[in-house]
N, C-alpha and C positions, 0 to 999 in steps of 0.2 A: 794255980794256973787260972788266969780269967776264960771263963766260955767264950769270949771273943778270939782267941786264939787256935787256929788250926793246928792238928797234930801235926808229927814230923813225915806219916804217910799220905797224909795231905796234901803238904808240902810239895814231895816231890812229887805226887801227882799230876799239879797246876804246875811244875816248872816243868815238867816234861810237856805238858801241853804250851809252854811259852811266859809262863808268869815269870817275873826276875825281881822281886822285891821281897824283904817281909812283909809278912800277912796276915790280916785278921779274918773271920770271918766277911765282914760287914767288903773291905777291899778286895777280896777275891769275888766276890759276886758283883761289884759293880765292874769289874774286869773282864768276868764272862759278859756282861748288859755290851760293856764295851767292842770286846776283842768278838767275840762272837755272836752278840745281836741276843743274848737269852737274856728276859727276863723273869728272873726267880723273886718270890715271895712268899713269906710263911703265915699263914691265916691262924686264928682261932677262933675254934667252937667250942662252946662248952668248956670241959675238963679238954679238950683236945685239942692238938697242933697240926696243921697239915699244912703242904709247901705244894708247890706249882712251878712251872718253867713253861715258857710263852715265847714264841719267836716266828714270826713271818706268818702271824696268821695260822696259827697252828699249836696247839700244847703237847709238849714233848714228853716220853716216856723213854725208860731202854726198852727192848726188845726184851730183855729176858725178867721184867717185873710185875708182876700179874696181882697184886695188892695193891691197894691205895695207900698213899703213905701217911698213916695218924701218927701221931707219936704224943706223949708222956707231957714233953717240957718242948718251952722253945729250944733249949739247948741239943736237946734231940733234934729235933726238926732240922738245926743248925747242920748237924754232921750228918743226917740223910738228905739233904739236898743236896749239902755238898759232893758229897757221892753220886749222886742221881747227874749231877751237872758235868761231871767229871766222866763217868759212863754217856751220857748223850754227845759231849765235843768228842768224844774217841769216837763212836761209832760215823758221826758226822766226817770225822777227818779223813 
């Protein structure tokens, strides 16, 4: 399976929030840029990955995440944003 591909809870995630295509990583984050105004990106430092989401003047977090999110690989990084983005449009909704 290529790291550019979302899983199948993924998936339904984004179509419950309104996504109606397949999807890769890379399409569903310019979807949210789109449909929702967030922009997400994955940094590295070092040995480490960390991700961001940005919208109106503001950097968004859930409510219930109290860690900074480093992770391993970009691949990581890939599937904790996308969770992160996916928890921030629900609470927003």
């Amino acid at each position: 399976m290529s790291s550019d591909v979302i899983s199948s809870e993924e998936l339904a995630a984004v179509r419950q929030l309104g996504f109606g295509e397949e999807v890769t990583y890379c399409k569903v984050f310019d979807w949210f840029r789109l449909k929702w105004g967030y922009v997400a990106w994955i940094e590295k430092s070092g040995n480490e990955y960390s991700y961001k989401i940005y919208s109106r003047g503001v950097y968004h977090r859930p409510k219930n995440v109290t860690e900074y999110p480093y992770c391993k690989n970009h691949e990581e990084a890939q599937v904790k944003l996308l969770e992160e983005l996916i928890i921030v449009a629900q609470e927003q909704n």
